[in-house]
N, C-alpha and C positions, 0 to 999 in steps of 0.2 A: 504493500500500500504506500511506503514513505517512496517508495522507487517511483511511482507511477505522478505522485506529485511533483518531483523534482522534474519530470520530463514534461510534465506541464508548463512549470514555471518556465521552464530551459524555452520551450516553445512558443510560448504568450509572450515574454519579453519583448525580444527585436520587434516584433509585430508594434506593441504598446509605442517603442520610440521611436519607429519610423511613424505611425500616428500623431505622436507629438510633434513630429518636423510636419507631417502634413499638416497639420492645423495651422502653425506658425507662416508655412509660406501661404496657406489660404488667407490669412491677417494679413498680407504684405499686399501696398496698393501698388498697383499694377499702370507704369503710363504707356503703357501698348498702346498701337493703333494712328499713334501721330507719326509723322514723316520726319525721320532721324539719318535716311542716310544721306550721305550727301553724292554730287557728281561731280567735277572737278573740271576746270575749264581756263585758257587765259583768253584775254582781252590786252589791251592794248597798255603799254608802260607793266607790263608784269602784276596788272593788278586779278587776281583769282575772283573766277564765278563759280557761286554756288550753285546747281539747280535741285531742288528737293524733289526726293522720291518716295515713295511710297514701299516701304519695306512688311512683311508678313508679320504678326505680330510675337508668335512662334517661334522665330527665326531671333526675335529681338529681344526674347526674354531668356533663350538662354544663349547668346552670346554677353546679356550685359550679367548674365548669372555665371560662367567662364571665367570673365574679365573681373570680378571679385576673387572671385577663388584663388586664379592666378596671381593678383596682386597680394589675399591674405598669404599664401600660403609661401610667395617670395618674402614677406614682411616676416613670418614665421622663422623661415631658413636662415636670412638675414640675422635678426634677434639672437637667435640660437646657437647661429655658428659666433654670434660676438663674444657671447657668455661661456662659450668654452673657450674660445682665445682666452680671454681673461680670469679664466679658470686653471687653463694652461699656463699661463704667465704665473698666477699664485704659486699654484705647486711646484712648479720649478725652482721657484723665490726658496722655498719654505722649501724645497728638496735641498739645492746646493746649500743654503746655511745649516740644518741637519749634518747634512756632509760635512761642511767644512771644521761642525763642531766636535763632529765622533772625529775628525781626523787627530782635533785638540784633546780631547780625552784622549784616546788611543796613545799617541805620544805622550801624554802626562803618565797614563799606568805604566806602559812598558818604561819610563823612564824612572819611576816610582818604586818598580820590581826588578829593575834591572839595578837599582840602589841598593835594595833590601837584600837582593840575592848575595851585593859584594862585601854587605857588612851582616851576613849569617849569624845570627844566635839561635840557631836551633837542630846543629849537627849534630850531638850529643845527647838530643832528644828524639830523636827520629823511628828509635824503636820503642818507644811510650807512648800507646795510644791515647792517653790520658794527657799530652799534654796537644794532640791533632795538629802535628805540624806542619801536615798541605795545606790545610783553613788558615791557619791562626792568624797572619799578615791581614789574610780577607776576612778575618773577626774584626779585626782591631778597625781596620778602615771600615769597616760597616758602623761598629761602635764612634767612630768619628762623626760619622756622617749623621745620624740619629740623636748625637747625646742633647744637641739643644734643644730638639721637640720635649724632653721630658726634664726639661729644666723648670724652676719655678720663677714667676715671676720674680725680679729680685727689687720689686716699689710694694710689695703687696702688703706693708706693713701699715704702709700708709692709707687702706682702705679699711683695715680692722679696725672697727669705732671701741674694742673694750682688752684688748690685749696691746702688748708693744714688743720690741727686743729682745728686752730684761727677762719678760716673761717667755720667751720661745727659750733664751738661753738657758734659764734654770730647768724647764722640761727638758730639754735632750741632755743636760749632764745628768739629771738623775734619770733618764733615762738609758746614759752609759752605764752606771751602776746596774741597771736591774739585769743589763746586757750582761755583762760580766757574771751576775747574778747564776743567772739563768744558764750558763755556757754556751754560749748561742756563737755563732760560726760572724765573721765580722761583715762576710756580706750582707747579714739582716743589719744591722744597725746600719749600714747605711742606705739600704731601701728604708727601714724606717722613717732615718729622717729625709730622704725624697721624698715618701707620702705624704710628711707633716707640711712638708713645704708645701708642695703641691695642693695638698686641699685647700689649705690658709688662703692660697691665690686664688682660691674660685669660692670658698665661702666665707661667711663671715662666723664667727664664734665667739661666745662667751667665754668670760677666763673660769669659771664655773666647771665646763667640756673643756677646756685646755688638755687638762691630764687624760682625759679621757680620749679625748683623739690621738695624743701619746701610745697609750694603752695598747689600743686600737690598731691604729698602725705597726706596732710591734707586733703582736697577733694576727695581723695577715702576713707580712715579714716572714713570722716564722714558719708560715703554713707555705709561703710559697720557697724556702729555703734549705727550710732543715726539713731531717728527715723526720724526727721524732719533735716536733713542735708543742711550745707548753700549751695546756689547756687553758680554756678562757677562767675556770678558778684559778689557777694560778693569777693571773692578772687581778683577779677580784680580790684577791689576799693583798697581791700589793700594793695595791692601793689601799690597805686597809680599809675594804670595804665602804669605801668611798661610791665606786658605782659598783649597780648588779649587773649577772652575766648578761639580764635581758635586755640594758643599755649598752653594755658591751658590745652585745651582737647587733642590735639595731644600730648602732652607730658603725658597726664593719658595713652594714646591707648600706648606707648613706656615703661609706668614702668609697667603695669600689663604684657603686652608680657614680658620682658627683666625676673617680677618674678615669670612670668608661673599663674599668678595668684594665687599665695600662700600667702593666706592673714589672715588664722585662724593662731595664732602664741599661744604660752606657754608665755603670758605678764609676769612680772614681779609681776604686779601691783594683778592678781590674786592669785599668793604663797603668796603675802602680807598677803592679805584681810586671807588668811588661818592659816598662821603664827600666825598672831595677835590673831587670838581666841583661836587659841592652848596654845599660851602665856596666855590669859585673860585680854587683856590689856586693859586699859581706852582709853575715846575717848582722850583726850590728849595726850597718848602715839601713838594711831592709829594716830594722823594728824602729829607727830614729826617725826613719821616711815615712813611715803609717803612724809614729808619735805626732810628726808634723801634720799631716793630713785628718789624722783626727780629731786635734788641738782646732781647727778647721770648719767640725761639724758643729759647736757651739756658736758662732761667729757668724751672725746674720748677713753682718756686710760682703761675707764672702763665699753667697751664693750666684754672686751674680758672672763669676768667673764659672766656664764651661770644666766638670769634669775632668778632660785629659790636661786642661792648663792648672789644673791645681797640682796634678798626680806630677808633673814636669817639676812644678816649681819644688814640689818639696822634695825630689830626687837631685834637683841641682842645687838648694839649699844642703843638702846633706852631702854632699859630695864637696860642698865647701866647708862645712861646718867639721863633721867626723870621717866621713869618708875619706879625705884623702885621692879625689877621683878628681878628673874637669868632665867638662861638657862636651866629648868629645863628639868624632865626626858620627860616629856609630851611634850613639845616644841620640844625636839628632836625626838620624835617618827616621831612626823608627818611633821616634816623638814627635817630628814633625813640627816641632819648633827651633828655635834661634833662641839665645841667649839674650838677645834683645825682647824678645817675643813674651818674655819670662819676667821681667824688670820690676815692674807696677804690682803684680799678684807676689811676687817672691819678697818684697819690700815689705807688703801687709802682712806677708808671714812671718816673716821674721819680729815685726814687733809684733806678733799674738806672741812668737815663744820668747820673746825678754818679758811680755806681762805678766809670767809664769813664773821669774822671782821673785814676784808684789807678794810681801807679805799679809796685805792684807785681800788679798784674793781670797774669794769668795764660791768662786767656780772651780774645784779641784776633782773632780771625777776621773777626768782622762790623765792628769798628771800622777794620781796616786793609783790607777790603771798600770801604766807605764814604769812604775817604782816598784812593781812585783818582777820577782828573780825570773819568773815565767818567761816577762817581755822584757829580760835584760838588763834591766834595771835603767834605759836609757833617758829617763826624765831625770836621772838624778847628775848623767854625763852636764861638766862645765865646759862651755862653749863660748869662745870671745864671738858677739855678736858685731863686734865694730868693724868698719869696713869691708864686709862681706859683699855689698854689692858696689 
């Protein structure tokens, strides 16, 4: 039955709009029957005679119905082939720049890799799969290239109408604390504090939920890092029961919405771990260089510097300070910075760690962190900060 409709429809159609053109040229008024054509003739001094004749009217209506068709369908052609000329013309525009720009990339990578190949640090790792030594160069540049999408605003302080600096400062130091607490692996603390950051920039908050978005943030942190993550009691304990689990969790369900779920980030903490070996450094200097950088995660003003130029600065501040290393050619290949490049952010660090002898400092988490035999004891290392840069 549905078959026998469809051959219907299929059938009646054409029918239906050749009817509508009938009707249409039956509405069209018609001047047949007058004397249109002409006869040609001269006369004297080159002047032309008309003589009018009488032409069929049959005859007239469709030569002047021809002579439309003919003219739309040259105006058609005309139109049509102009808009592909100039469509032709675009894409060629928009072809050879393409081209000429893969040509610029192209030469920037092979020249980029043809660098990295002559300052190798990853001979000696080659049979540990664990450290993926065909990727890692195209980690680390993918990690470049992404790290400032998941940066936080660095004015956003300026929009919280009930919290300020002081108050972010004092949450992530005791927030270091509960890290240490908890033995939680150092990549969670600083997803952490990129959460903290990050939400702050798109919401606003009571200093009331301050600790509580802390919490919070630790608690996704550890779910997306470790393997064995504390439970949300454990957080409700730390806080001394300050909030319950069921704010706890509703506040996790408001900062994954609020950051779309965006929680692979460009840490800092791994351009370190890369830096360092490009440098060659001792473990002494590796624990001074993650001293430096995480003296760092307190320090509002020093969000507004990109991940990999932190991780730089505190590998060439430490290779000035303890290390005993420069800023060599090799270190720059695969940091992709200059010593120049370094100046301004390495300057601000260095006075975070001379604020670190103020006796009356207030903020000591990460420095009595650092002062366990664990991590070397390297907060307690004396270091002439003068003329270092």
């Amino acid at each position: 039955m549905p078959n026998n409709n469809r051959t219907t429809a299929i059938s009646t159609a054409p029918k239906r709009a050749l009817g509508d053109i009938t009707n249409v040229a039956k509405g069209e008024k018609s001047n047949v029957g007058k004397k249109v054509s002409f006869k040609v003739g001269q006369q004297e001094k080159g002047e032309v005679v008309v003589e009018k004749q009488e032409v069929e009217p049959s005859k007239v209506s469709s030569n002047s119905q021809n002579k439309k068709h003919t003219e739309m369908s040259s105006q058609s052609v005309h139109s049509v082939s102009k808009v592909d000329q100039d469509l032709l013309k675009r894409s060629h525009r928009v072809a050879k720049k393409i081209l000429e720009q893969s040509k610029d990339n192209l030469k920037v990578a092979i020249d980029s890799f043809a660098e990295l190949a002559l300052h190798d640090i990853d001979s000696s790792d080659r049979h540990d799969p664990q450290q993926v030594v065909p990727y890692v160069n195209r980690i680390i540049a993918n990690h470049r290239r992404v790290e400032r999408k998941f940066m936080p605003d660095p004015h956003y302080m300026m929009e919280q109408p009930d919290i300020n600096e002081r108050m972010r400062a004092i949450l992530i130091d005791w927030l270091v604390d509960v890290h240490l607490k908890f033995k939680l692996l150092p990549e969670t603390l600083y997803l952490t504090v990129n959460l903290i950051d990050r939400f702050l920039s798109l919401q606003h908050i009571t200093r009331q939920k301050l600790q509580l978005v802390g919490v919070t943030a630790m608690l996704i942190s550890s779910k997306y890092e470790e393997i064995y993550p504390p439970e949300v009691r454990d957080f409700e304990y730390i806080t001394d029961k300050a909030y319950t689990k069921e704010e706890i969790l509703s506040m996790e369900a408001i900062m994954l919405n609020v950051l779309k779920f965006d929680l692979t980030i460009a840490s800092s903490l791994n351009f370190l771990t890369r830096f360092l070996k490009a440098a060659d450094a001792d473990k002494q200097s590796m624990l001074f260089a993650n001293y430096l950088l995480e003296l760092c995660l307190t320090h509002y003003n020093m969000i507004k510097y990109e991940p990999s130029r932190l991780a730089a600065s505190s590998v060439y501040l430490t290779g000035r300070l303890v290390g005993g290393f420069e800023w060599s050619d090799k270190t720059r290949t695969h940091s992709n910075y200059s010593v120049a490049d370094l100046k301004v952010c390495s300057q601000e660090m260095l006075s975070i760690l001379r604020s670190q002898n103020d006796p009356h400092l207030n903020l000591t988490a990460v420095k009595r962190k650092y002062s366990l035999q664990k991590f070397g004891e390297v907060s307690k290392i004396s270091v002439d900060c003068s003329d270092v840069i």
